[in-house]
N, CA, C and O atoms as a printed pandas DataFrame, in Angstrom:
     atom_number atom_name residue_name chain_id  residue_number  x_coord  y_coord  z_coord
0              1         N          UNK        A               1  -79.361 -154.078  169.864
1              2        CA          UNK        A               1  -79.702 -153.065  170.849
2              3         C          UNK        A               1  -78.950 -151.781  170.505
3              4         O          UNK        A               1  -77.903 -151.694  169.864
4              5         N          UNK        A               2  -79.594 -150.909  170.989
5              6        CA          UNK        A               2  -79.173 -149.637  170.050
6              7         C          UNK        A               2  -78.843 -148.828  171.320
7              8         O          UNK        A               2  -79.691 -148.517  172.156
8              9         N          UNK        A               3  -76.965 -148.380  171.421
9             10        CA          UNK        A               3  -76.280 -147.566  172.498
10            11         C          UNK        A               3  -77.192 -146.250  172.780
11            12         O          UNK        A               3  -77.780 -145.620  171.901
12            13         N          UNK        A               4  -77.199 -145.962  174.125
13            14        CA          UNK        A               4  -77.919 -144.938  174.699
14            15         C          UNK        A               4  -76.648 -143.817  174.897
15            16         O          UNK        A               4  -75.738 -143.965  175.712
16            17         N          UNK        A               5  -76.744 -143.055  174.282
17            18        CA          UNK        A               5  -75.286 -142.041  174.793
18            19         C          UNK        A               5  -75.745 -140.680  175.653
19            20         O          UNK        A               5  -76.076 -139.695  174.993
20            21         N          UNK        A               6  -75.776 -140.594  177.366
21            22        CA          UNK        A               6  -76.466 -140.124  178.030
22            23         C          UNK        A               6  -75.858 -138.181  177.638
23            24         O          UNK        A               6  -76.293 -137.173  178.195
24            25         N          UNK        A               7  -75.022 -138.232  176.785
25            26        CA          UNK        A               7  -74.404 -137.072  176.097
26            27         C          UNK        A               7  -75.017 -136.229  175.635
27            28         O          UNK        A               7  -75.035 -135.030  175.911
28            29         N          UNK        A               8  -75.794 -137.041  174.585
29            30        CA          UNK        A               8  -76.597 -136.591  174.105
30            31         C          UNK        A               8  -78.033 -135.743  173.946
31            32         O          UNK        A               8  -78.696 -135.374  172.976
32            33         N          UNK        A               9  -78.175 -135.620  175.454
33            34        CA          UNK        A               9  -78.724 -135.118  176.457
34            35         C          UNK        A               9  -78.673 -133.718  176.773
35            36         O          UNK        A               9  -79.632 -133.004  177.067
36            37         N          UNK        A              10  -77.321 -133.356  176.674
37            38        CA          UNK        A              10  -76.747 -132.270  177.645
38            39         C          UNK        A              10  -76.354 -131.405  176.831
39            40         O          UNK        A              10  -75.642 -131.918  175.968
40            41         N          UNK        A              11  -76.557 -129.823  176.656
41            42        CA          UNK        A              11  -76.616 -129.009  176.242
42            43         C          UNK        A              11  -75.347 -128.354  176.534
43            44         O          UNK        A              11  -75.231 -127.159  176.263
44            45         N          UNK        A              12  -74.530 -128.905  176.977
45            46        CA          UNK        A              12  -72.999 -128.683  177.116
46            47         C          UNK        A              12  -71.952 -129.959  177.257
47            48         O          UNK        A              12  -72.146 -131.084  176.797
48            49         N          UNK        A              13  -70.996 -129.591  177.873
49            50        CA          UNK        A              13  -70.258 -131.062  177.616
50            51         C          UNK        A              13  -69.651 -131.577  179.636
51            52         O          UNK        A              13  -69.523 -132.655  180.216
52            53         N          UNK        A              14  -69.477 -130.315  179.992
53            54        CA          UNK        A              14  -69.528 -130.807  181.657
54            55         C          UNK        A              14  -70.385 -131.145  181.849
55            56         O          UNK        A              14  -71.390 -131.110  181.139
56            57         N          UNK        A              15  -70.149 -131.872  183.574
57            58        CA          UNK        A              15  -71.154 -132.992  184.293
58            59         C          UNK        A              15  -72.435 -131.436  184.871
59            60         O          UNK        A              15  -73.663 -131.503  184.938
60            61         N          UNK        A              16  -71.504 -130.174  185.199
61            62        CA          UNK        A              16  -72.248 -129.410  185.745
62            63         C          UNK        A              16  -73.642 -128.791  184.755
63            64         O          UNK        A              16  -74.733 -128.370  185.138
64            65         N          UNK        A              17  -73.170 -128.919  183.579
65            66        CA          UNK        A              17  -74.005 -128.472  182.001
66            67         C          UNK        A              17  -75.149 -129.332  182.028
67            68         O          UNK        A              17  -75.965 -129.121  181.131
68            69         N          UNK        A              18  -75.429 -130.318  182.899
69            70        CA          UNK        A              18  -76.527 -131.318  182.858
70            71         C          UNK        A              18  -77.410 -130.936  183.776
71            72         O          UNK        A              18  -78.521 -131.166  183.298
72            73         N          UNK        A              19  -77.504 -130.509  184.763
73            74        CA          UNK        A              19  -77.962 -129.830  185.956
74            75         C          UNK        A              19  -78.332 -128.190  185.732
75            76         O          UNK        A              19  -77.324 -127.488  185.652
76            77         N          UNK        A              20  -79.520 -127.531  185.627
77            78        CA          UNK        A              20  -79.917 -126.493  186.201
78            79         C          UNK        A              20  -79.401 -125.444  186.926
79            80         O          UNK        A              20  -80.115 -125.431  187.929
80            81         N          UNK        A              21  -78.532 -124.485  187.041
81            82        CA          UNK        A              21  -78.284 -123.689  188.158
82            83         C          UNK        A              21  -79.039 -123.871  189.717
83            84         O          UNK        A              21  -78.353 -123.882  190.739
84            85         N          UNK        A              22  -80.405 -124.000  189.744
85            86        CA          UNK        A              22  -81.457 -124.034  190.997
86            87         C          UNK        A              22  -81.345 -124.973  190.836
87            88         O          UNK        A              22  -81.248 -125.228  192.036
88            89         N          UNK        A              23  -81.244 -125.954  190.364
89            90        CA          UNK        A              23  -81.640 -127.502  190.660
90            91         C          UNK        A              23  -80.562 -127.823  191.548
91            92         O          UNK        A              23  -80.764 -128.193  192.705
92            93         N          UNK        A              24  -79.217 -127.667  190.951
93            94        CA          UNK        A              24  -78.020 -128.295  191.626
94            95         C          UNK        A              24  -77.639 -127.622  193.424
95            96         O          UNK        A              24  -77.169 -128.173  194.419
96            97         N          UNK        A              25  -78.180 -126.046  193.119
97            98        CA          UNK        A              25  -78.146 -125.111  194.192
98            99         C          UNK        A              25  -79.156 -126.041  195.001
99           100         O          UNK        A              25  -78.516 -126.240  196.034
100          101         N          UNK        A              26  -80.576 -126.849  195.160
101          102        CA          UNK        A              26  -81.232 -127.209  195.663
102          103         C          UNK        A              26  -80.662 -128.667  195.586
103          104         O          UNK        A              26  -81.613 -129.246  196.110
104          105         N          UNK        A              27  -79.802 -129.612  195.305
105          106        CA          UNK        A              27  -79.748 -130.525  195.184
106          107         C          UNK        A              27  -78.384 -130.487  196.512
107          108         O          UNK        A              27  -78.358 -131.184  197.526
108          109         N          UNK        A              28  -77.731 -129.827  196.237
109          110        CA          UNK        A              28  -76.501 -129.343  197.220
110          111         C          UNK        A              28  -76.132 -128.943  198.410
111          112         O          UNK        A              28  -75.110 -129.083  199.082
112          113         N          UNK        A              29  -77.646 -128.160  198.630
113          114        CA          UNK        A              29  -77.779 -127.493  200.148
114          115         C          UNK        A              29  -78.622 -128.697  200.681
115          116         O          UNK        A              29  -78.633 -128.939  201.887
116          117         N          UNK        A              30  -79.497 -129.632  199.572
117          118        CA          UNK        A              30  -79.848 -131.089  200.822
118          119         C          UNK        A              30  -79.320 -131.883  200.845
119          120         O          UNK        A              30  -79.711 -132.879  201.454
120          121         N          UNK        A              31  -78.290 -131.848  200.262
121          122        CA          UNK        A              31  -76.931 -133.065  200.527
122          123         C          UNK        A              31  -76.466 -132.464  201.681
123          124         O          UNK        A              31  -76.905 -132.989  202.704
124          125         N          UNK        A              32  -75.458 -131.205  201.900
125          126        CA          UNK        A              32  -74.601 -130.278  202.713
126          127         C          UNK        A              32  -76.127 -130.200  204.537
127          128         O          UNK        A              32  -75.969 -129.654  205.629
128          129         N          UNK        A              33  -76.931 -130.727  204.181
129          130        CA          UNK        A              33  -77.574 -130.310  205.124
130          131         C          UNK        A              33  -77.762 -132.147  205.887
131          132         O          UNK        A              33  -77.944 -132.433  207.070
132          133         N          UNK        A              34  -77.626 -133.127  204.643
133          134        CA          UNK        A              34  -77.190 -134.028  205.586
134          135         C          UNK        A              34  -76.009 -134.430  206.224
135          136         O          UNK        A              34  -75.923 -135.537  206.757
136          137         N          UNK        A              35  -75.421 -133.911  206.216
137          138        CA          UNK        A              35  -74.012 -134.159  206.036
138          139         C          UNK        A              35  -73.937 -133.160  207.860
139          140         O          UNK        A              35  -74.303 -132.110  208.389
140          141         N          UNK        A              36  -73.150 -134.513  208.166
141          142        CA          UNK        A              36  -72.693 -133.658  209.437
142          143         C          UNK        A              36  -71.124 -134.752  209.847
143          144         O          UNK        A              36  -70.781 -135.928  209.726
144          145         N          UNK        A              37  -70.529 -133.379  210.403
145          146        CA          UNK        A              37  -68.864 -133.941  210.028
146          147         C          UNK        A              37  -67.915 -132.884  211.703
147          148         O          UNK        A              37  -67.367 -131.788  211.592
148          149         N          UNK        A              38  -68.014 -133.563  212.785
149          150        CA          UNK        A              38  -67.119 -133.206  213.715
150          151         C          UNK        A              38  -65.847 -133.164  213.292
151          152         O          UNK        A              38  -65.348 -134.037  212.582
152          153         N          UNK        A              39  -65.143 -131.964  213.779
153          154        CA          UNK        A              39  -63.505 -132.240  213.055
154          155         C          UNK        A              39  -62.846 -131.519  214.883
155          156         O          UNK        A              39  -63.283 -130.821  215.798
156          157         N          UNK        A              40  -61.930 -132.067  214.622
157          158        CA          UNK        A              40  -61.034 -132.011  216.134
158          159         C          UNK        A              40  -59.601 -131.401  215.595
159          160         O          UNK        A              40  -59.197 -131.132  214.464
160          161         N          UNK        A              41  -59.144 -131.325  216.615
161          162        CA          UNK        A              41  -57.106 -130.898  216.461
162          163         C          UNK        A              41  -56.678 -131.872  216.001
163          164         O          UNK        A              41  -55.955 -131.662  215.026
164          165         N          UNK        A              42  -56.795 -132.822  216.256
165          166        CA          UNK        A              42  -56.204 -134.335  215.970
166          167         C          UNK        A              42  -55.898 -134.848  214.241
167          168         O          UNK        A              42  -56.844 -135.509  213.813
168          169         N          UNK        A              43  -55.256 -134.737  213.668
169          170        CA          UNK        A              43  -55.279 -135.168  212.038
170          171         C          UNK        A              43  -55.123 -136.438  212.030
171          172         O          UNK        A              43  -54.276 -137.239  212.425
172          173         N          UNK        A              44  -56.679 -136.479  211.195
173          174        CA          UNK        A              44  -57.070 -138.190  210.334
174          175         C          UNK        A              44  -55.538 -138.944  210.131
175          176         O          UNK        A              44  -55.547 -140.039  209.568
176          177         N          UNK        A              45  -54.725 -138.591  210.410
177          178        CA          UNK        A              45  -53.563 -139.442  209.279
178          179         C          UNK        A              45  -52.474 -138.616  210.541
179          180         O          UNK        A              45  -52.411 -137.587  211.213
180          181         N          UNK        A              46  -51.920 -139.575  210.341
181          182        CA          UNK        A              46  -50.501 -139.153  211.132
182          183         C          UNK        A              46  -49.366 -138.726  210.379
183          184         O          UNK        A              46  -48.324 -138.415  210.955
């Protein structure tokens, strides 16, 4: 079986170099748009 090196792919060497400018901008604002996060006075951690 012959290794797949997903590297080889990417026209740069960051994770961000794999992704589109608009793609990630559109991939980001529908993540950030599921995402819902109440925050209070109170800190997670004591």
């Amino acid at each position: 079986m012959t290794d797949i090196r997903l590297t080889q792919y990417a026209r740069g060497g960051g994770c961000s170099c794999k992704i589109p400018p608009g793609e990630l901008e559109t991939v980001l604002t529908a993540l950030n748009a599921g995402l819902t996060q109440e925050r209070d006075a109170t800190p997670a951690h004591p």
